[in-house]
C-alpha positions as CSV (number, residue, x, y, z in Angstrom):
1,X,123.5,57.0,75.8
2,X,121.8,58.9,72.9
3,X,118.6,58.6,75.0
4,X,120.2,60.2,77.5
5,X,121.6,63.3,76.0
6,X,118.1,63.5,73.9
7,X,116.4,64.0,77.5
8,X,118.4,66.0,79.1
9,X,118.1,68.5,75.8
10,X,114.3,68.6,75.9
11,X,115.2,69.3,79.6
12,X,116.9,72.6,79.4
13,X,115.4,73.9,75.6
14,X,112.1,74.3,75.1
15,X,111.2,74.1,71.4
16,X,109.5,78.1,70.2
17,X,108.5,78.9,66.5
18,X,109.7,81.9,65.3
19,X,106.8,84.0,65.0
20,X,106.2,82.6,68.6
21,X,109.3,83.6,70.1
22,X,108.9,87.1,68.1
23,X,106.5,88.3,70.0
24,X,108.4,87.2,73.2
25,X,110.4,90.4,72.5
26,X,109.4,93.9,74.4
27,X,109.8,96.0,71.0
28,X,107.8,94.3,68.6
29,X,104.8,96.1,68.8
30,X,106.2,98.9,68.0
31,X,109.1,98.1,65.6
32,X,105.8,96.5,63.8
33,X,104.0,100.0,63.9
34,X,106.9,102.2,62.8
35,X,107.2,99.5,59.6
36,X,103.5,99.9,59.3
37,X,103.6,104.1,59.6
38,X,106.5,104.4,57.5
39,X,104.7,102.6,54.3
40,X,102.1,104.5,54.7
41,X,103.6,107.7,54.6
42,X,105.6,106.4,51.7
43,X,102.5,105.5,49.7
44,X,100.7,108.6,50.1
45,X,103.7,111.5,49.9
46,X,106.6,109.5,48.6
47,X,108.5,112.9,47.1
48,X,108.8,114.0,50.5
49,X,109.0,110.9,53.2
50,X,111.6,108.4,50.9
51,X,114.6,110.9,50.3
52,X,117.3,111.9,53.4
53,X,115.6,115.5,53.9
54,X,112.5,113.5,54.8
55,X,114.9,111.5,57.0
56,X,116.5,114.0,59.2
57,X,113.1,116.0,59.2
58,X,112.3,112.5,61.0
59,X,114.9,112.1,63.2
60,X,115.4,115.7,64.3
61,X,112.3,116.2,66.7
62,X,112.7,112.1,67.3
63,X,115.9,112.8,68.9
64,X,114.7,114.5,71.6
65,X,111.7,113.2,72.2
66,X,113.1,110.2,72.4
67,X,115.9,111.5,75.1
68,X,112.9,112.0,77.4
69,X,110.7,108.4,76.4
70,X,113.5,106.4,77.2
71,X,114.2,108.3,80.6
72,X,110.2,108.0,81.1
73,X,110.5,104.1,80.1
74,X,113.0,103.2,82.9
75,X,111.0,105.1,85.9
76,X,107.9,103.5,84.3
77,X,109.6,100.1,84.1
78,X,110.0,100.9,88.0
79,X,106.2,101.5,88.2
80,X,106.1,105.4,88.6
81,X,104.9,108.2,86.4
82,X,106.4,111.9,86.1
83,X,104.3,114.5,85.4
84,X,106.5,117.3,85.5
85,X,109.4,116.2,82.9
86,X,107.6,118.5,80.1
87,X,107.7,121.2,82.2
88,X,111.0,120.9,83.3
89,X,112.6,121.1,79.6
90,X,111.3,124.7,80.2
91,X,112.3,125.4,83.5
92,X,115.6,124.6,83.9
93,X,116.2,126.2,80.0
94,X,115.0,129.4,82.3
95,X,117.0,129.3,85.0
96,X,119.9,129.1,82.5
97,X,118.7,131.6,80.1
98,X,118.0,134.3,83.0
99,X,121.3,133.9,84.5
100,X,123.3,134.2,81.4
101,X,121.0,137.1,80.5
102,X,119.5,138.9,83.8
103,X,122.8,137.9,86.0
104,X,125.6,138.4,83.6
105,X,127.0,134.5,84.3
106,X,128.8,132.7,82.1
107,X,126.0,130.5,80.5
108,X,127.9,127.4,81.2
109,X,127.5,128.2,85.0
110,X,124.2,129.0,84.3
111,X,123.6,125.3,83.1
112,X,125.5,123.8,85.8
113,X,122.8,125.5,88.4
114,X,119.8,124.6,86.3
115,X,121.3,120.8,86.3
116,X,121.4,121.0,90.3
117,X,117.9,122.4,90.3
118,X,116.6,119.6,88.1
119,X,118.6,117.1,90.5
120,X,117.0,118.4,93.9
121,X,113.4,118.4,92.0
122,X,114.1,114.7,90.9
123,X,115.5,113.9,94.5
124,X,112.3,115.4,96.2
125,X,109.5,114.2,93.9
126,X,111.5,110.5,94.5
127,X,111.4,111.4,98.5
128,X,107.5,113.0,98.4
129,X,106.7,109.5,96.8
130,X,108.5,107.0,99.1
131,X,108.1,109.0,102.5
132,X,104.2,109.6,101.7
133,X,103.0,106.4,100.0
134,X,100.7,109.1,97.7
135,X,100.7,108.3,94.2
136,X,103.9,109.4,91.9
137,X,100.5,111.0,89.6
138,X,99.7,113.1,92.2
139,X,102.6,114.2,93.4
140,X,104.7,114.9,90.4
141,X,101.4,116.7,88.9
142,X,101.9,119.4,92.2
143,X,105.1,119.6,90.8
144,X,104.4,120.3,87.6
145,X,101.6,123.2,88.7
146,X,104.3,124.5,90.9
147,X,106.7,125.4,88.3
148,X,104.2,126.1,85.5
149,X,103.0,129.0,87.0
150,X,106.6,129.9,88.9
151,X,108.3,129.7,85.3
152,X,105.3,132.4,84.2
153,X,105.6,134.5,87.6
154,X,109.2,135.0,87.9
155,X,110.2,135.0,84.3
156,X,107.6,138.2,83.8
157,X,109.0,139.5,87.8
158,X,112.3,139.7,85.9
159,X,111.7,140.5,82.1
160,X,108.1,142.0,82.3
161,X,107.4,139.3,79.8
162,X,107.6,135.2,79.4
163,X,110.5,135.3,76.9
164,X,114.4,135.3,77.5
165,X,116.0,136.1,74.7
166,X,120.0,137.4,73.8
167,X,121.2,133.9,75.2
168,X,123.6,133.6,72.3
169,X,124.9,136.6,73.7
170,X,126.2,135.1,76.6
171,X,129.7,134.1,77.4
172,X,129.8,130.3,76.5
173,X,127.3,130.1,74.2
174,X,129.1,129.0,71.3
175,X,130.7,126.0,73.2
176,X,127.8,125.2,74.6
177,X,125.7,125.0,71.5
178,X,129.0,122.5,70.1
179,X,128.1,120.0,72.8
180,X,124.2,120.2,73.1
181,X,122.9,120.7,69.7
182,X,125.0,121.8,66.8
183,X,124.0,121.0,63.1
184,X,126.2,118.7,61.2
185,X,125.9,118.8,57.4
186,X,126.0,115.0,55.6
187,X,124.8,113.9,52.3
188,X,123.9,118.0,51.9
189,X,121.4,117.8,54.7
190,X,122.3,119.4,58.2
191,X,121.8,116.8,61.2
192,X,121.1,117.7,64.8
193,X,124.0,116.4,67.3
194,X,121.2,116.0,69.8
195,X,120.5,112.2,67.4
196,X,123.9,111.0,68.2
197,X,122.9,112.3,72.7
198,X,119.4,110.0,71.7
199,X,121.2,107.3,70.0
200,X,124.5,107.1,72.7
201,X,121.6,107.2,75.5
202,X,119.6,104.9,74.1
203,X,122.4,102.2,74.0
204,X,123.4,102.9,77.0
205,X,120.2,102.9,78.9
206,X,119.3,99.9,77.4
207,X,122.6,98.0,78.2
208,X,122.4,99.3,81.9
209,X,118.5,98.0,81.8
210,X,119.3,94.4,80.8
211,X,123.0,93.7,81.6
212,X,123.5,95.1,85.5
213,X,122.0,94.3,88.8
214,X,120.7,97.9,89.1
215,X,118.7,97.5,85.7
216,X,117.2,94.3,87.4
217,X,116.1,96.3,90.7
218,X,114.3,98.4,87.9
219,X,112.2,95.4,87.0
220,X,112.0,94.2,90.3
221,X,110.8,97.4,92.6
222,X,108.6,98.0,89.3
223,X,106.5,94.2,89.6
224,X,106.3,94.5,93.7
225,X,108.1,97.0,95.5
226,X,107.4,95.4,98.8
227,X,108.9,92.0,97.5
228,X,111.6,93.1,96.4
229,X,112.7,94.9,99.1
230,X,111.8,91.5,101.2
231,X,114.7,90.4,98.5
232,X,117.2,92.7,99.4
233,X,116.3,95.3,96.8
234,X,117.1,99.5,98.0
235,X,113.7,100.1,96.3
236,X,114.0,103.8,98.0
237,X,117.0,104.5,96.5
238,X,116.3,102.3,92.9
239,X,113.0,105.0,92.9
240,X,114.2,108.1,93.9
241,X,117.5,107.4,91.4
242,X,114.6,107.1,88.5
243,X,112.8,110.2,89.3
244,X,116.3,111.9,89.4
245,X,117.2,110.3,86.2
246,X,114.4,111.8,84.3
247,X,114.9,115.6,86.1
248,X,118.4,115.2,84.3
249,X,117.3,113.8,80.7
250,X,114.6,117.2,80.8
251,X,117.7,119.6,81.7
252,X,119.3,117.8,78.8
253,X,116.5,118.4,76.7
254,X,116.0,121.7,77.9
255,X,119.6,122.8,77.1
256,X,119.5,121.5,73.4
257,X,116.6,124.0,73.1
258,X,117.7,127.2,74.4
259,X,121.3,126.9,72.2
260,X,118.9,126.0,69.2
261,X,116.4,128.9,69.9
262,X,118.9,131.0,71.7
263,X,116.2,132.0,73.8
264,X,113.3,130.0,76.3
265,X,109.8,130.7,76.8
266,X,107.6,130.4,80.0
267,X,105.9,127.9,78.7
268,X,107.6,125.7,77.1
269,X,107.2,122.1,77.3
270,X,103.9,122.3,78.7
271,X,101.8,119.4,77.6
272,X,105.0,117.0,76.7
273,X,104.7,115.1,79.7
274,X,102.0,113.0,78.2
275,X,103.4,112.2,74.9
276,X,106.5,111.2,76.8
277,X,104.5,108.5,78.3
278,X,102.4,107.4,75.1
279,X,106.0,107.1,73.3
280,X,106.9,104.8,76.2
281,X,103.8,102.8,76.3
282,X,103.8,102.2,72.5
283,X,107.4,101.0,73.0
284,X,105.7,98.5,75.1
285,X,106.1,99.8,78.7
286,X,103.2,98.7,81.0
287,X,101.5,101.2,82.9
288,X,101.5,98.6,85.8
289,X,105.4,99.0,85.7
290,X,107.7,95.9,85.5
291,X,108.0,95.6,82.3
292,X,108.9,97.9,79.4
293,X,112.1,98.5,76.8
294,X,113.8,101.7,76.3
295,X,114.2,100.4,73.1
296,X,111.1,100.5,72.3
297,X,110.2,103.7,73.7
298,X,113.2,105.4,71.3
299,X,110.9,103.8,68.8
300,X,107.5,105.1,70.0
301,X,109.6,108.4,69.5
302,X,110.2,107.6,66.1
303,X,106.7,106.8,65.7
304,X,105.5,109.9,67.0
305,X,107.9,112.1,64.7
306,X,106.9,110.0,61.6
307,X,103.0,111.2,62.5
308,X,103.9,114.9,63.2
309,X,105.8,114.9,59.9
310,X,103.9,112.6,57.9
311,X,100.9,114.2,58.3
312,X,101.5,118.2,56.8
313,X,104.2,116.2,54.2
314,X,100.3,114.5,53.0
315,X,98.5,117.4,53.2
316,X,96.2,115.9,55.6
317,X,94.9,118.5,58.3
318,X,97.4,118.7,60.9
319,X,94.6,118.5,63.4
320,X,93.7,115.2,63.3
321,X,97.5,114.2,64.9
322,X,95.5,114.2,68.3
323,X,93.4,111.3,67.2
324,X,95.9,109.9,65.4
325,X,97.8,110.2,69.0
326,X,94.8,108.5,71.1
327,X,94.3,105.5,68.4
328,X,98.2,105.0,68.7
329,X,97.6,104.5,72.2
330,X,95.2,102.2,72.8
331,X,96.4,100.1,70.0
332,X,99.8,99.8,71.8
333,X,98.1,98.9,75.1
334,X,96.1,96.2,73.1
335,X,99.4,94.6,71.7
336,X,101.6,95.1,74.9
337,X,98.7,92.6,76.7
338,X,98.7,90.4,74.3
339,X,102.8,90.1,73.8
340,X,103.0,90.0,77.5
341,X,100.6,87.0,77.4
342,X,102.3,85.5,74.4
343,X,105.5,85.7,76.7
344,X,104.0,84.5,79.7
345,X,102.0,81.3,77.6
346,X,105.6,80.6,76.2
347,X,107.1,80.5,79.3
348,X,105.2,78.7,81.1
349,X,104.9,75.9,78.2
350,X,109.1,75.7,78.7
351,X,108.6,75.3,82.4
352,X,106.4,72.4,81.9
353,X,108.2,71.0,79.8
354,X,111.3,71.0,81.6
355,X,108.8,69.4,84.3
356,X,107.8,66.8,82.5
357,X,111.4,66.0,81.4
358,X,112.9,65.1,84.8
């Protein structure tokens, strides 16, 4: 009888050591690389980093970045790319800014246009994909040329400049400002509301990933689109839902800056795109797709803030966060690979020995 129950055991568990089964996890790689950043910074400008100004000075660019990476994550975990999310921070912060401003609206109103804007740009660069077969590269980079140079052309048509400013002016403002990004004063430091948006969306983005059929599509239509459609799987609708689902995470973004600033700029978020998707690939997204952890690109974000405030709180020279930025990279490529393997090697070994059980 005890013979028995032994076997069947070493049927259905397959014995893993700890460090082994660590690395089975999506976020290691770069919960190991914050640890490693955040030491460092501590060593070399300790008055600064350890202390909760150096905290919230952390957090506060963190916070949105990591709004976007963990939108980014799920549509790469679906095995697209989105080149025109930095772009769209600044678009749709336009649209808002000139209709509260240039149109009179009430700048709620305003917001609720830009949010259909960046829902029908999301919509078509899902349909351009699906309906074309051309890579998502390609065509969300059309997209992003398209409303670089139409958030420079009509912003100067209208202004006779790339600025819109007076948007605290508008009617709405101050409520709008209350939900999108207010400051919150703890410990006697003030705290951007737009951490507790990144933190609520993080949880929830990673619950909806890993605990409902849609978050498994994700994985699915992300490994082999064709098989899992042969499955059953609406990969045209699972893809063009991503693609919408960052549009919306960029108007977010987008409205937390113009309440901050009280004002937008023609070209801002220009050039975000990319560290969107290096925040996402250090949090151990693949750029194959089918694999990834919005977790772990809300802490690629907090990586990427620790650098771009670590660096002037050492007095290094501020311009060598772009190398900093292309060694982070490939060093989270190399240990995605190899946790990926780790993962696969482990299971794999359980399989067999499940095999070798019965």
């Amino acid at each position: 009888m005890t013979t028995t129950t032994a076997s069947k055991a070493d049927e259905r568990v397959a014995q893993v050591g700890f460090f082994r089964g660590l690395f089975r996890r999506v976020e290691v790689g770069a919960l190991i690389g914050a640890i490693v950043l955040w030491s460092l910074f501590a060593i070399v400008a300790p008055t600064n980093w350890i202390s909760i100004t150096g905290l919230s000075r952390i957090l506060d660019p963190a916070s949105t970045w990591g709004i976007m990476a963990v939108a980014v994550a799920l549509l790469m975990i679906g095995g697209e790319f989105d080149l025109s999310t930095g772009v769209m921070t600044g678009t749709t912060g336009l649209i808002a800014g000139l209709l509260a401003t240039r149109a009179g609206w009430p700048l709620w109103l305003g917001i609720l246009v830009a949010l259909i804007f960046a829902l029908l740009i999301g919509y078509l660069n899902g349909f351009m994909v699906i309906r074309t077969g051309l890579p998502s590269f390609i065509v969300t980079l059309a997209t992003f040329f398209i409303l670089r140079g139409a958030n420079v052309g009509v912003t100067r048509l209208v202004t006779d400049q790339v600025y819109v400013g007076g948007i605290d002016k508008a009617a709405g403002f101050d409520s709008a400002r209350a939900v999108f990004n207010t400051g919150i004063t703890l410990f006697g430091v003030e705290w951007r509301s737009s951490i507790l948006w990144w933190v609520v969306i993080t949880v929830v983005a990673s619950w909806f990933l890993l605990r409902t059929k849609v978050g498994s599509w994700i994985f699915a239509v992300g490994g082999d689109t064709t098989a899992s459609r042969n499955v059953g799987v609406p990969a045209t609708r699972v893809k063009i839902g991503l693609f919408m689902t960052t549009a919306v995470a960029a108007w977010l973004v987008g409205m937390m800056n113009i309440v901050r600033l009280r004002s937008a700029v023609g070209s801002q978020g220009i050039g975000q795109e990319f560290y969107y998707i290096i925040m996402a690939t250090v949090g151990g997204c693949l750029l194959t797709g089918g694999y990834g952890s919005v977790v772990g690109a809300s802490l690629g974000a907090v990586i990427f803030a620790m650098a771009f405030t670590g660096i002037p709180f050492a007095g290094w020279d501020t311009d060598w966060f772009f190398s900093f930025l292309g060694i982070m990279l490939l060093a989270a490529v190399l240990v995605n690979n190899y946790t990926r393997k780790r993962a696969t090697e482990i299971s794999v070994g359980a399989a067999k020995a499940r095999t070798e059980g019965a």
